[in-house]
Each structure stands twice: as structure tokens, then as C-alpha cells.
C-alpha positions as CSV (number, residue, x, y, z in Angstrom):
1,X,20.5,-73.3,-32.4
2,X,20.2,-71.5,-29.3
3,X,17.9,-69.1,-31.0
4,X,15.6,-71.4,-32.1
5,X,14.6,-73.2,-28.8
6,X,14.9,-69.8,-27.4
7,X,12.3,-68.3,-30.1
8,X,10.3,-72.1,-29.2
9,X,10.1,-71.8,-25.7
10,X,10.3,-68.0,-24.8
11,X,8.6,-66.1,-28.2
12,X,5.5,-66.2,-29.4
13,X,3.6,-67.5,-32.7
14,X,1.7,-71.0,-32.5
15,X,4.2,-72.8,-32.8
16,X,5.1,-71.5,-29.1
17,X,1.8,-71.7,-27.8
18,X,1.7,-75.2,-28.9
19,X,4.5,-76.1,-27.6
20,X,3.6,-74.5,-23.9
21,X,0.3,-76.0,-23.9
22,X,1.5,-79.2,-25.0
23,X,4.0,-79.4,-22.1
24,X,2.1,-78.4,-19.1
25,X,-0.5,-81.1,-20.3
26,X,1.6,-83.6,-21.1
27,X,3.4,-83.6,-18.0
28,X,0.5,-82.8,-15.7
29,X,-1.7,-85.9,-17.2
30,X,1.4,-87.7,-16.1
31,X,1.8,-86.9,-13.0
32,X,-1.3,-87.2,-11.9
33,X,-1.0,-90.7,-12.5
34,X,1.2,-90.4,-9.0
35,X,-0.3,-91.8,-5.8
36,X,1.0,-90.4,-2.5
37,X,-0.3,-92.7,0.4
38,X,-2.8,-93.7,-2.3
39,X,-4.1,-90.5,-2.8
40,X,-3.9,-88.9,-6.4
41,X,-4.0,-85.1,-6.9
42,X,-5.6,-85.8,-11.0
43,X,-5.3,-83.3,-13.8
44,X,-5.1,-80.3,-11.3
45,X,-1.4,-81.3,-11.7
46,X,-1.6,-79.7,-15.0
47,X,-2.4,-76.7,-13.3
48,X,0.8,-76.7,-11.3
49,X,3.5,-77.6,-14.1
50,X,1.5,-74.4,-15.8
51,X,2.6,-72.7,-12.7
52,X,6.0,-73.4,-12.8
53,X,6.5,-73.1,-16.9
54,X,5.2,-69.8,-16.0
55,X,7.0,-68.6,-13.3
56,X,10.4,-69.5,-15.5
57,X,9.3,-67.1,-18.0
58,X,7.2,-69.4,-20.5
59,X,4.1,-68.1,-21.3
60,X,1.3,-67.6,-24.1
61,X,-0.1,-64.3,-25.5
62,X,-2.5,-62.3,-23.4
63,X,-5.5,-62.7,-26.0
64,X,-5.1,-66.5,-27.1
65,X,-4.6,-67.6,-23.3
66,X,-7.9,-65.9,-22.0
67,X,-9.6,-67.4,-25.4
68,X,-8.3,-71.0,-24.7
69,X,-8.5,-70.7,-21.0
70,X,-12.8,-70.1,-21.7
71,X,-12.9,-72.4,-24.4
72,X,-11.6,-75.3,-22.4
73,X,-14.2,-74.2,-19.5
74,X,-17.4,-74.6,-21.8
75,X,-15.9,-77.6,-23.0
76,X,-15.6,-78.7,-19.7
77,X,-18.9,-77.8,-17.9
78,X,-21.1,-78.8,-21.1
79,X,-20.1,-82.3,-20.9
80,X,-20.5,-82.3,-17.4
81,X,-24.4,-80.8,-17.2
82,X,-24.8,-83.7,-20.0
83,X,-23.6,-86.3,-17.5
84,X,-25.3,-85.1,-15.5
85,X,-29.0,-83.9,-16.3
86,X,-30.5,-87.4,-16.6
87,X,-30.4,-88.1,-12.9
88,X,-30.4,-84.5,-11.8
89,X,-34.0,-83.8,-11.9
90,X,-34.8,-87.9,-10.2
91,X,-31.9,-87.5,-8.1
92,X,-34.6,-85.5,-5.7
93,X,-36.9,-87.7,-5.9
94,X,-37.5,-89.9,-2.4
95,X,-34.4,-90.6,-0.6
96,X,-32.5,-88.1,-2.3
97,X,-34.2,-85.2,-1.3
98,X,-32.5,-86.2,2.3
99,X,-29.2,-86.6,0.3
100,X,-29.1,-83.9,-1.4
101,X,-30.2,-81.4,1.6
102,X,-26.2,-82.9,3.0
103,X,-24.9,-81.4,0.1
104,X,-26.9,-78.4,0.6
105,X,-25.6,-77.9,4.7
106,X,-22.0,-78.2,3.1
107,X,-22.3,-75.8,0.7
108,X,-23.7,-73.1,2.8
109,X,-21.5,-73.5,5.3
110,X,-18.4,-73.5,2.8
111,X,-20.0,-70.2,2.0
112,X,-20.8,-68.5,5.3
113,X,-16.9,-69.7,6.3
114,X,-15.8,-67.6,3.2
115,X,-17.8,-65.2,4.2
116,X,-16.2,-65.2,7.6
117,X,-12.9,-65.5,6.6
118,X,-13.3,-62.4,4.3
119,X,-14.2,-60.0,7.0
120,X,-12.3,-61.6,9.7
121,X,-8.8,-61.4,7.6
122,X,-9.2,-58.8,5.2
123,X,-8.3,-60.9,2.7
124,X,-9.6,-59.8,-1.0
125,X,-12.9,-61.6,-2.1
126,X,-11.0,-63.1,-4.9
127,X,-8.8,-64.5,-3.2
128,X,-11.4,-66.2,-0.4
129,X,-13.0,-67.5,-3.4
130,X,-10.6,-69.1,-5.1
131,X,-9.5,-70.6,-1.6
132,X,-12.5,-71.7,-1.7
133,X,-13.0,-73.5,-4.2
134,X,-9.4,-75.0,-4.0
135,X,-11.1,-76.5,-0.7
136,X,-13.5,-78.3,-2.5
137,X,-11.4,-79.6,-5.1
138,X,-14.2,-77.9,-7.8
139,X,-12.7,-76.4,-10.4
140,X,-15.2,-75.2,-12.4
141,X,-16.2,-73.1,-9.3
142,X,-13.3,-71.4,-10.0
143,X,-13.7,-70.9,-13.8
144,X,-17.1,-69.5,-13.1
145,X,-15.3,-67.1,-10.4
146,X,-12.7,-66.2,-12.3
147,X,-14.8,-65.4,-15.6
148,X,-17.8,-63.1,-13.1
149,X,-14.4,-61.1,-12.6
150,X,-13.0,-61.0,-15.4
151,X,-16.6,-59.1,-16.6
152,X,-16.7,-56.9,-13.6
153,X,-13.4,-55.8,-13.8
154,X,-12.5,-56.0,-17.3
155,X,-9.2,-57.9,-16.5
156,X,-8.3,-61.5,-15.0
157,X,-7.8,-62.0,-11.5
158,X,-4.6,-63.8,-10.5
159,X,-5.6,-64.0,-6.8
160,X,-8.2,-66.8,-7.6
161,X,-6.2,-69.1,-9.4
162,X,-3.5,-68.9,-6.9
163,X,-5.7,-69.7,-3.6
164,X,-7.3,-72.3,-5.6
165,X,-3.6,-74.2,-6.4
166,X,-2.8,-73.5,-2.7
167,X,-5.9,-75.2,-1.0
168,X,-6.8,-77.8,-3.4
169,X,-3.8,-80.4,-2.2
170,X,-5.0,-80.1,1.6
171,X,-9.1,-79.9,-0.1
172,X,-8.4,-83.6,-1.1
173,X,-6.4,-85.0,2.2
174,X,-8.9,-82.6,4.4
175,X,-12.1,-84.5,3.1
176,X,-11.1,-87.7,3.6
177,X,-9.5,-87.1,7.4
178,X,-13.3,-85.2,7.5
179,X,-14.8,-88.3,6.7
180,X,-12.3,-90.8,9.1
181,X,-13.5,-88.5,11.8
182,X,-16.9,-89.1,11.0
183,X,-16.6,-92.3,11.4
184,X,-15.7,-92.2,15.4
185,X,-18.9,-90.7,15.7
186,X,-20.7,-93.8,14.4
187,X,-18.5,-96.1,16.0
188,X,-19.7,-97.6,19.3
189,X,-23.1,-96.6,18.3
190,X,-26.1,-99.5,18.4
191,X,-27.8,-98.3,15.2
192,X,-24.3,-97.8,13.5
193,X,-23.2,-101.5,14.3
194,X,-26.7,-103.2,14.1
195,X,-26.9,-101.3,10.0
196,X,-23.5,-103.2,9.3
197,X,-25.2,-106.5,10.4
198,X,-28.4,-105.9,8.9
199,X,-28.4,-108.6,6.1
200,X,-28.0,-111.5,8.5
201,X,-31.0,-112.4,9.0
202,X,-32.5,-112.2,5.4
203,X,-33.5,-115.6,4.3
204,X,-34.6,-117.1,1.2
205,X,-37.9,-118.9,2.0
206,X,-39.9,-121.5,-0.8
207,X,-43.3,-121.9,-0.5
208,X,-46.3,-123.1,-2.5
209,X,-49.5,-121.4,-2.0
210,X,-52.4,-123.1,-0.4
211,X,-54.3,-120.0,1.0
212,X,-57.4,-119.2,-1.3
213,X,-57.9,-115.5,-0.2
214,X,-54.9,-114.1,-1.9
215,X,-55.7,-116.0,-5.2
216,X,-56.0,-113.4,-7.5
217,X,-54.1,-110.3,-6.1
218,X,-51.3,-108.7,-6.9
219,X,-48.5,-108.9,-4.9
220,X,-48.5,-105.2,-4.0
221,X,-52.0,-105.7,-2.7
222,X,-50.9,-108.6,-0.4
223,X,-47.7,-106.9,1.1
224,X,-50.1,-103.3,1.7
225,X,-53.2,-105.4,3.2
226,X,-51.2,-107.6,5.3
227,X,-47.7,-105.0,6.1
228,X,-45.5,-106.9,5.5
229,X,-41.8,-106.0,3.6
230,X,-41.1,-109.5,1.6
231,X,-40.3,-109.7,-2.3
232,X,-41.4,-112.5,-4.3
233,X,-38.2,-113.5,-6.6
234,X,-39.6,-116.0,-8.9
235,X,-42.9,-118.1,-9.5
236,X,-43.7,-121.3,-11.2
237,X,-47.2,-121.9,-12.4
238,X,-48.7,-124.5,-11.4
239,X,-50.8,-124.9,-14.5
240,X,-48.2,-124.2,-17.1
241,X,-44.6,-125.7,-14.6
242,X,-42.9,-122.6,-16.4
243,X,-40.9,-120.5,-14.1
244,X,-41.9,-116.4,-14.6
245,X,-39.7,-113.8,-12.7
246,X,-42.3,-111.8,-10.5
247,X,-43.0,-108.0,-10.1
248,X,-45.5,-105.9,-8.3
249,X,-48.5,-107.1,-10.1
250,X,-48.0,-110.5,-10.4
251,X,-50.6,-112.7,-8.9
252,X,-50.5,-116.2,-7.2
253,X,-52.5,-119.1,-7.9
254,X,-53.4,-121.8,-5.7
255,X,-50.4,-124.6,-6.3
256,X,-48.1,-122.0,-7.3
257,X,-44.9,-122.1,-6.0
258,X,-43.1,-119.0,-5.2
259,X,-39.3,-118.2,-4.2
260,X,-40.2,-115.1,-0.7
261,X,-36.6,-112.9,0.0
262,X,-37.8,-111.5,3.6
263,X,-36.4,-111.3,6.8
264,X,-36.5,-114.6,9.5
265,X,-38.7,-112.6,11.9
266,X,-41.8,-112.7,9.8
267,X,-41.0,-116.0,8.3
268,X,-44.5,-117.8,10.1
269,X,-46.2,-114.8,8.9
270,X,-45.5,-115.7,5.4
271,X,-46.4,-119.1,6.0
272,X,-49.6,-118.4,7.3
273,X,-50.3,-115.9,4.8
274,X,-48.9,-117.7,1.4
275,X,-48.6,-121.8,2.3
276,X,-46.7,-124.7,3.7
277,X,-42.6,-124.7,2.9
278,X,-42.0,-126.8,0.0
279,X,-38.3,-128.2,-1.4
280,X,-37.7,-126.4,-4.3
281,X,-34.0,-126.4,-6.8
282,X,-34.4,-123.1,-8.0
283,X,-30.6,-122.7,-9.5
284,X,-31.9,-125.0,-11.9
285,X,-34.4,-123.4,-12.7
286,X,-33.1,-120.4,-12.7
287,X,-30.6,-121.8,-15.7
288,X,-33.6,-121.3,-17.8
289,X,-33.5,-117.6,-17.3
290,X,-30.5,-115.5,-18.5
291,X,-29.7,-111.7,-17.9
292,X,-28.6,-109.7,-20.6
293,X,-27.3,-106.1,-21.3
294,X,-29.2,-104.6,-24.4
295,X,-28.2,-100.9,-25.9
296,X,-31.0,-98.8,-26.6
297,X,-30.3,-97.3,-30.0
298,X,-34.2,-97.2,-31.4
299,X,-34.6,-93.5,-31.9
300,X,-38.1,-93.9,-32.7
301,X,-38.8,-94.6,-29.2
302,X,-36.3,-92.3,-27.7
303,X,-38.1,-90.4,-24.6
304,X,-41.1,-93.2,-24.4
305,X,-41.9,-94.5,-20.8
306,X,-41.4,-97.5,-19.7
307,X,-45.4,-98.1,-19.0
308,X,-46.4,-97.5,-22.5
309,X,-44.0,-100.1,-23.8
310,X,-45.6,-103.4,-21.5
311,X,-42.5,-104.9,-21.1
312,X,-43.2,-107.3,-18.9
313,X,-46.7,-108.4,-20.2
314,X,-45.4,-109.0,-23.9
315,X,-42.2,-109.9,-23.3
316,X,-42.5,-111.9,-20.0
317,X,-39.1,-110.1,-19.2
318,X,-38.4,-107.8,-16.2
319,X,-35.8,-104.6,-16.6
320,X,-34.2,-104.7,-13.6
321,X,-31.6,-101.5,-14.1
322,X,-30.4,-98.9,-16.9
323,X,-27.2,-97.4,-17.1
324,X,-27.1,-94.1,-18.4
325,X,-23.9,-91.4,-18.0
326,X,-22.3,-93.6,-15.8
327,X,-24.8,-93.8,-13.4
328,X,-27.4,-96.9,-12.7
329,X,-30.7,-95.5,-12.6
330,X,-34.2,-97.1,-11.4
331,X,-36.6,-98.2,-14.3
332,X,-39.6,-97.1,-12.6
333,X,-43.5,-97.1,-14.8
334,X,-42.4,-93.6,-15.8
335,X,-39.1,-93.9,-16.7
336,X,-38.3,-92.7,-19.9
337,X,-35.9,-94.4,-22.2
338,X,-32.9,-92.6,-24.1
339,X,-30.9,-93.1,-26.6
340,X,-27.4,-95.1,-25.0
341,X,-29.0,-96.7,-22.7
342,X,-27.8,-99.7,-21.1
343,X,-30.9,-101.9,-20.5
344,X,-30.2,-104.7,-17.8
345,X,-33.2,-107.7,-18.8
346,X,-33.6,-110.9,-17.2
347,X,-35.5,-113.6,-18.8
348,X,-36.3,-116.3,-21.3
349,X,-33.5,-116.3,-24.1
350,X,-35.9,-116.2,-27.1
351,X,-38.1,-113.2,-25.2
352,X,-34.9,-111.2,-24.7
353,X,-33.7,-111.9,-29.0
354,X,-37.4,-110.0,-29.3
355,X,-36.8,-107.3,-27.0
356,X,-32.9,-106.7,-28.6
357,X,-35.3,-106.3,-31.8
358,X,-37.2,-103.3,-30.2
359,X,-34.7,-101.9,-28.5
360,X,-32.6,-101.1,-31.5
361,X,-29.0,-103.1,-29.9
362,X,-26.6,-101.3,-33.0
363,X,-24.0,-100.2,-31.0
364,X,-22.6,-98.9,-34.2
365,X,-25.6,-96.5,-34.7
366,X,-23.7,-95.1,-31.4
367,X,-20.2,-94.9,-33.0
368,X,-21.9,-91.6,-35.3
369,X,-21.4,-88.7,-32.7
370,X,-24.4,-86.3,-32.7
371,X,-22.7,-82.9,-32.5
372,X,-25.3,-80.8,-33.3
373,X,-27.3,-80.7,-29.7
374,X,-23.6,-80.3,-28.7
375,X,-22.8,-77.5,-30.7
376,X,-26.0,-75.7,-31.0
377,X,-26.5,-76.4,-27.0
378,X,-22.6,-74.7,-26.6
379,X,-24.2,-71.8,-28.4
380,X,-27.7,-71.2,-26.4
381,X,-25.7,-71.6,-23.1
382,X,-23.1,-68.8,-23.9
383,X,-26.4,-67.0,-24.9
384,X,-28.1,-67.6,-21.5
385,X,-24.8,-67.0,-19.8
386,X,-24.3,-63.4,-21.3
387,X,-28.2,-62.3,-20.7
388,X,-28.3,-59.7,-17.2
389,X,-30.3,-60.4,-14.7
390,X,-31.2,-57.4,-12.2
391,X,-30.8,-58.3,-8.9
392,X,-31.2,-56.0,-5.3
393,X,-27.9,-57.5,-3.8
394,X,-25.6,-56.8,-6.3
395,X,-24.3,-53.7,-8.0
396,X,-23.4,-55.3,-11.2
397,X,-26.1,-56.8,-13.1
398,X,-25.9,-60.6,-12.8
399,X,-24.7,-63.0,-15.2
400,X,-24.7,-67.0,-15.5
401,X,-21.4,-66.3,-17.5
402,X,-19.4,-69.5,-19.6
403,X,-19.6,-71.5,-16.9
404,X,-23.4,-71.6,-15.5
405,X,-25.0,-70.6,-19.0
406,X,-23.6,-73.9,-20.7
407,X,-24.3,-75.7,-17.4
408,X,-27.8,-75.2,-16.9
409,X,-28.4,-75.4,-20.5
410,X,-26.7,-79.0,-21.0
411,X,-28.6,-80.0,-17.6
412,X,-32.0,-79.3,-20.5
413,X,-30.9,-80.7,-23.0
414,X,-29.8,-84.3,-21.9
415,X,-33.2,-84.6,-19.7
416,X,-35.7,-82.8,-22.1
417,X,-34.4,-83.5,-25.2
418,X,-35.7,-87.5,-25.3
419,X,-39.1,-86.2,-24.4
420,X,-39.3,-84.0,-27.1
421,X,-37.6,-87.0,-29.7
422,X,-34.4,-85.1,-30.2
423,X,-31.0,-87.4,-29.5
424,X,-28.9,-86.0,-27.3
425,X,-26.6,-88.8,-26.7
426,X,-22.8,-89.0,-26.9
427,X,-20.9,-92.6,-25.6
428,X,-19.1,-92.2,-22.0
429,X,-15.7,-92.1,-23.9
430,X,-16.5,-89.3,-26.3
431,X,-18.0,-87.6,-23.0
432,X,-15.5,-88.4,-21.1
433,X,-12.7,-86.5,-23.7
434,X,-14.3,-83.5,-24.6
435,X,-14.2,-83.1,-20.8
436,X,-10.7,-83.9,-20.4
437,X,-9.3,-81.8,-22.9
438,X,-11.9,-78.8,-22.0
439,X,-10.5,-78.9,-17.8
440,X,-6.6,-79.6,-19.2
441,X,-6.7,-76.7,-21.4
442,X,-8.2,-74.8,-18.9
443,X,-5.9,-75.5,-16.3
444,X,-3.0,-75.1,-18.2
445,X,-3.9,-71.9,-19.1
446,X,-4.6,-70.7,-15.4
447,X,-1.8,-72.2,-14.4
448,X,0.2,-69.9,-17.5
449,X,-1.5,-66.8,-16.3
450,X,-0.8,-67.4,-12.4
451,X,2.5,-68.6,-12.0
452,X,4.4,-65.5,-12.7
453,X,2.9,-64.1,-8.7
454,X,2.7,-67.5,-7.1
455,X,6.2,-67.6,-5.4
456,X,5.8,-64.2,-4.5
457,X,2.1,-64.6,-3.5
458,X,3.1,-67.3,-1.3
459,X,6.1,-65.5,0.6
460,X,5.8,-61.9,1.1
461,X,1.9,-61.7,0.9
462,X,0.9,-64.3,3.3
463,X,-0.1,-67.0,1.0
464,X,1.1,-69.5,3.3
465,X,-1.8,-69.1,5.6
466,X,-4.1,-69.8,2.9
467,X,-3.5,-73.0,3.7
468,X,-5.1,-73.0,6.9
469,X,-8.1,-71.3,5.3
470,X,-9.1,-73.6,2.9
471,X,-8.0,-75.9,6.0
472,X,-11.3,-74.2,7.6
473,X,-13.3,-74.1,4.8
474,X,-13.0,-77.7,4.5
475,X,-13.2,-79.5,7.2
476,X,-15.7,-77.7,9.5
477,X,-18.5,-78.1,6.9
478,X,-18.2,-82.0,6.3
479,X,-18.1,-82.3,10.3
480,X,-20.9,-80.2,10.4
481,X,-23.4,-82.2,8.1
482,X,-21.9,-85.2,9.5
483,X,-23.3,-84.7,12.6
484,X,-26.3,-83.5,11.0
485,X,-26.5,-86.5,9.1
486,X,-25.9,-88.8,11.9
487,X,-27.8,-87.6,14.5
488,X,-30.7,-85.8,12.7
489,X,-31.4,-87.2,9.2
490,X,-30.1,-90.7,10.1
491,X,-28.1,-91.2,7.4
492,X,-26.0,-94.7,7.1
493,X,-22.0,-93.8,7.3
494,X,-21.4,-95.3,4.2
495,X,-23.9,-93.4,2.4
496,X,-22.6,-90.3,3.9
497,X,-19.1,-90.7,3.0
498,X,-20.2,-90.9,-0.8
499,X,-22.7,-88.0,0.1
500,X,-19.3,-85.9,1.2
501,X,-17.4,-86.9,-1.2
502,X,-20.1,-85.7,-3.6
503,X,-20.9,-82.7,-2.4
504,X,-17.4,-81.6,-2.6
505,X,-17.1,-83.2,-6.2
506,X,-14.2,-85.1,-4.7
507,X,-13.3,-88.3,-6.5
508,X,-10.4,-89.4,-4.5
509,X,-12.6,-89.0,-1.6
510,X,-15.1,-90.9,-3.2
511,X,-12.1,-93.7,-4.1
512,X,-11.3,-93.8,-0.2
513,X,-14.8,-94.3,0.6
514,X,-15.2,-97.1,-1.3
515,X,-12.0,-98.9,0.0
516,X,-13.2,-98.3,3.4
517,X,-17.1,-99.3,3.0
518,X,-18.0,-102.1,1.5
519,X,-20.9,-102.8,-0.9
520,X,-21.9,-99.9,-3.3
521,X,-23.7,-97.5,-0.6
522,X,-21.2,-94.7,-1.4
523,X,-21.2,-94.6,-4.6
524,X,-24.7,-94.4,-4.7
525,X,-24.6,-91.5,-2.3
526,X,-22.0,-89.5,-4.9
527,X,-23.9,-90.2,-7.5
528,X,-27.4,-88.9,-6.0
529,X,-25.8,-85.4,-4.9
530,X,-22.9,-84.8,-7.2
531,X,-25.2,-82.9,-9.7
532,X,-26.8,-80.6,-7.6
533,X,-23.1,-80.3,-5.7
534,X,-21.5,-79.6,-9.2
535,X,-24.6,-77.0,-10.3
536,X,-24.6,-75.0,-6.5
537,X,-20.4,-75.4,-6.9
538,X,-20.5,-72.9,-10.0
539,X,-22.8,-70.7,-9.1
540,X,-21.9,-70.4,-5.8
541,X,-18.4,-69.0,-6.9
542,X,-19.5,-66.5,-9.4
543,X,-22.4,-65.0,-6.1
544,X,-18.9,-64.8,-4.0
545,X,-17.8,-62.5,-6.4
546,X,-20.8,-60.6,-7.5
547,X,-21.8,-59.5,-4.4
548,X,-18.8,-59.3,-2.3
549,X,-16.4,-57.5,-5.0
């Protein structure tokens, strides 16, 4: 009997590697259930229990380990560039550009600290690298690391893994004392305290229009001639009594009476400009007008802008948001529609049972999972990641490797794919476990082929002040762009603590955040930059090696 367990835990066969892998999952996905101080750790725990199953003698064969181990990477990072490539390209767009250049300040200065840290402590550029990427809790930064080495070198390096599992715990408590420390700087501060106030004076004003000269324009027209920031919520006609919900274009009438969201400084403005104040119950009438969440699941009109579909003229329905990967995006004229959507409309019940019609609303059309763009995508991105590309700064030709190839490639897919008709869509929980099991199995299996040096690493080879490395590599970064944030971009704090958390693809941070900031700024500002963050992340780490190695 002592055999067999012996033979289970300790030999070799599938059975055994099962087992192993099994295990180190198993328990990690457990533990990182565990909150210290609040603060979770996740699936990296999986990475540690691989660490200690392998430092106690239990591991898998050389071959199958690196094969799992790059399999559970592409897993990973595809699912992730198809989260992600809907809002990556729009996450540029207006404020994001500002957002995003955050997230570009912190990554080059996580970099030029590496750099620093190289040379200044003659540390190996593997092992900087992994520290690095343990700092900002990105794991994928370290697969793409670790797989540029692997095809410089021809063999694995453990050094990466290991500075990785030492940095990461102080990566997720170093972000969020980062972002406390932030917040001193805005504290005190006029603009800091009069943003927290800012709703206050927002007022809901009813008024019915008497003045002639706006009679006819759209509302767009009348805010742009006259500068003035008000929205126009709702409008009843006075020649049909119906209430409409209003946009950009509607236009007034006079006799019309109109529901004006502006601030109480320009309030006689508006009444000079629209009419006299009227008593009006709008909850009433707004009881007439429902909201309702409609799945897009048409695939005939997969990829087709919002413009081309009149929604509001034959409909008499507004879209007021879409959900897509997770993330609310803005239906804007040119937004294109994709297959999953979530479709927020507001209006008349029998209007929205028409739309539902259009839009498809089969949730079981959904259920089917299209693995082909999934599949065939997997297979062009290990194509693109293998191609060499010459460069002047680096020795070795460079490659996008398993982890950038499948990235960038996924990133396509999900955002071109609905232009050119072809349905890329898989529901959040499939999504969501091809990328757990793709990170688990990878981190198992770095954690199998690290943890035979990691006691020793930490020591007799100085691994102890790692810690105060990826210490480094954290924090001075985040205070950086904080201040850069604050004091040159103007960013709110709350949007900047999602921003950080974000850039340094750092959901507990992001969970602290939002405990300490009200309303849904910072998840807004993770959102925005965590696709560019999660694209520069895992390039960034294979560059470290290229070049520097």
C-alpha cells in the first residue's frame, strides 16, 4: 500500500500528473478564497501550493509540464484579448486617451526601475523580470517572459517564476498603500473637495416652452448657440399629451413641456431661453415608460451601427447603455452592435416587444458555444507569435511568442470580426472558465517547475531582498503618475485609483477602491486602461528579456 501512494504521488504516468495538478489547483482555488485584512491573494495561491508540492519532491515530467504550462497560457491570454478587444480600440477615444497615458507613465517607469535595478544590483535579467512582474500582480507578463527565454535559451528559467511568487504578495498590499498615499495629496485640496460636492447643486427644473425662436431646433443646436450644459430628460407634446424620452435631436414645440437636469446657476438662463416653470408629476408619467435589458442574438445584424438601424425614429425608444465583456460601453451613432450584447432600452412597452423582435432576444441561440473563431484564432496567434521580426536592439530575432501572438490576435478578432459578419461571441461564464483553467494550469505548473530552488533561492542567494525590489518597482511608479495625474492631467482621485489599479491589472486594488470611493468612477477608470495595461504588461516582459539577456 505504501507503494502505491508512493508510485501516486512520487512516480510518473498520468495518473501522477493528474493527481499533482489536481492538488495544487484544488487547494490553491481554495485558498484564495482567504481574506487577510480583506485582501485576497486569488489563484496565484495555486502557484504557491505548486511551490511547496514541489519542493517536497512532487513533480511532473519535464516534457508534459512545459506542454501544460504553455497550453494553459494561450488559454489564458486568448480569453483575455477577447474580453478585451471590444473596448480596446474606443477605450482611446476622448477621455481615455488621458487615462490610458497613466497607465502608460506606470509602465515605463516599472520598466526604467527594472532597468535600474538590473545594473545597480547585478541581479540576472530574469530574475528583475520576474520581480517585476510579481510587482504588478500580472502574470501573463511573466508567461510571456518566461516563454522569450525559454526560446533564447532553449531551457526554462527558474529565476522568473521565483521573483514573481516573491513580489507578487507585497505587489497587491504595495498598490493599495500607493493609492492611500495618493489620497493625502488630494486631501485638503479645493478642487479635490469641491469634485466630491459637485452634484449638489444639480436640479431638476420643469418647464413649458413659450419662446418661439427655438421652435424647431434640435436640442444640440440650442445648447451649442446658447453654451449652455443642460439635458433635456423627457418631453410631452403638446399636441399629441404623449410623453417621448428626448435625445440630441429632439425638437421643442411651442406648449411643450420639457423635464431640464442642469445645474442651479444657470437655472434663469433656462427660463429665459425655454419658458415659464410649470408643475409637472413626471413619476407618473414616467410609469408609462419601462427600461428593459434585451440580448442581441440577431446575427444578421451583427457588426451594423447603431445609425443605420433608426432606433429612436422607428421605435420611439432610446438605448441608453450596452454591456459587452463585462464592461458598459457608450452606444454612440457609430457603435456597432455584436452578438451578446446586453442592450439597456427605455420606453413604451409595446415599442420595446418590437425591438426584442429585431434584436434577436434567444438567449438560448447563446447557450451553442462558437469554438471555431476560438480555435482557428488559438491557431493564427501561435502563428503570429512564432513569425521573427528583425530588430536593431536585440541580438535575437524578435518574437510575440504564446503569449503576445494569441493576444493581439484575440484583440482582432472580437473587434473586427462583427464588422466583417463573423460571430465571435462566447457568454461571460464560458469566458470566464477557459481563463480560469488556462491561468490555474499555468500556475501550477510554474509553481511545479520552481519550487525545488525556492527555499534555497530565498536563503543563501539573497532572495529575501527581492522583496524590497519589487517593493521599488511598485510603489514609486503609482506615486509617480499620481502626482502626474493630480497635478498635471487633473484627474479625479477616484478615477485614478481605478486608473492604478488598472494599470497594474490589480483586482484587489481595484476592490479597495471601490470600498473607498463611492459611485462607479473607479471602475470606470479600470476598465478604460486595463486593456492597454494588460497588452503593454506582456510585451513589456518578453522586451526585458530580449534585449537585456
Amino acid at each position: 500500500m505504501e507503494n502505491f501512494f508512493n508510485n501516486l504521488l512520487f512516480g510518473s504516468g498520468v495518473a501522477h500528473s493528474m493527481i499533482i495538478l489536481a492538488v495544487a489547483i484544488g487547494v490553491g482555488v481554495y485558498l484564495s478564497r482567504v481574506k487577510i485584512a480583506g485582501i485576497s491573494f486569488g489563484v496565484t495561491w495555486v502557484l504557491f501550493i505548486g511551490i511547496l508540492l514541489s519542493h517536497f519532491g512532487m513533480v511532473l515530467d519535464g516534457e508534459l509540464l512545459h506542454f501544460v504550462k504553455e497550453f494553459g497560457l494561450i488559454l489564458f491570454v486568448y480569453s483575455i484579448g477577447l474580453q478585451v478587444g471590444p473596448g480596446f480600440f474606443s477605450s482611446f477615444m476622448s477621455g481615455g486617451l488621458k487615462l490610458n497615458t497613466i497607465t502608460c507613465i506606470i509602465v515605463l517607469f516599472d520598466v526604467l526601475a527594472a532597468v535600474m535595478l538590473i545594473f545597480m544590483t547585478g541581479e540576472s535579467v530574469d530574475t528583475i523580470t520576474g520581480i517585476m512582474s510579481g510587482a504588478v500582480t500580472n502574470t501573463p507578463g511573466m508567461g510571456a517572459a518566461a516563454a522569450a527565454y525559454k526560446d533564447m535559451f532553449g531551457h526554462d528559467s527558474s529565476n522568473i517564476a521565483l521573483g514573481y511568487s516573491v513580489a507578487y504578495p507585497l505587489g497587491v498590499i504595495g498598490c493599495i498603500l500607493s493609492i492611500i498615499a495618493i489620497k493625502f495629496i488630494y486631501k485638503g485640496e479645493k478642487r479635490f473637495n469641491k469634485e466630491k460636492s459637485s452634484n449638489v447643486d444639480i436640479q431638476r427644473l420643469s418647464l413649458e416652452v413659450t419662446n418661439k425662436e427655438i421652435t424647431g431646433m434640435a436640442l444640440e443646436e440650442i445648447r451649442k448657440r446658447n453654451n449652455l450644459n443642460f439635458i433635456v430628460s423627457r418631453i410631452i407634446s403638446k399636441a399629441t399629451g404623449h410623453c417621448d424620452i428626448a435625445n440630441s435631436q429632439s425638437r421643442l414645440e411651442v406648449g411643450d413641456r420639457v423635464l431640464v437636469i442642469a445645474d442651479k446657476e444657470i437655472e434663469s438662463r433656462l427660463v429665459s431661453l425655454i419658458g415659464v416653470p410649470v408643475q409637472q408629476e413626471w413619476i407618473k408619467i414616467d410609469e408609462e415608460l419601462v427600461s428593459r435589458k434585451i440580448t442581441f442574438t440577431n446575427p444578421k445584424l451583427n457588426g451594423t451601427k447603431l445609425s443605420k438601424l433608426n432606433i429612436r425614429r422607428e421605435f420611439g425608444v432610446n438605448i441608453t447603455r450596452v454591456h459587452r465583456a463585462g464592461v458598459d460601453l457608450a452606444p454612440t451613432a457609430g457603435f456597432r452592435l455584436q452578438v451578446g450584447d446586453i442592450i439597456t432600452v427605455v420606453g413604451h412597452e409595446a415599442a420595446i416587444h418590437d425591438i426584442k423582435k429585431m434584436f434577436g432576444d434567444e438567449r438560448r441561440y447563446l447557450d451553442h458555444p462558437n469554438l471555431i473563431p476560438i480555435f482557428i484564432g488559438i491557431a493564427l496567434g501561435c502563428v503570429l507569435g512564432s513569425i521573427p521580426l528583425s530588430g536593431t536592439l536585440i541580438t535575437t530575432p524578435l518574437k510575440l511568442g504564446l503569449a503576445g501572438g494569441p493576444l493581439i490576435v484575440a484583440i482582432l478578432v472580437s473587434y473586427f470580426g462583427p464588422k466583417l459578419g463573423v460571430v465571435t461571441y462566447t457568454t461571460t461564464s464560458a469566458n470566464l472558465m477557459i481563463r480560469e483553467i488556462g491561468i490555474t494550469l499555468f500556475l501550477a505548473c510554474v509553481g511545479l517547475g520552481a519550487g525545488g530552488d525556492f527555499v534555497d533561492s530565498i536563503i543563501n542567494k539573497g532572495g529575501y531582498m527581492w522583496i524590497l525590489y519589487g517593493a521599488v518597482i511598485t510603489v514609486v511608479p503609482i506615486l509617480i503618475a499620481g502626482l502626474a495625474g493630480r497635478y498635471i492631467l487633473r484627474i479625479k482621485y477616484n478615477t485614478l485609483a481605478g486608473v492604478i489599479s488598472g494599470s497594474c491589472t490589480n483586482p484587489p486594488a481595484l476592490a479597495f477602491a471601490n470600498q473607498q470611493c463611492k459611485g462607479g468612477d473607479s471602475a470606470v477608470g479600470y476598465a478604460t486602461v486595463y486593456p492597454l495595461a494588460m497588452f503593454l504588461r506582456i510585451l513589456v516582459g518578453q522586451m526585458m528579456i530580449l534585449i537585456f539577456c
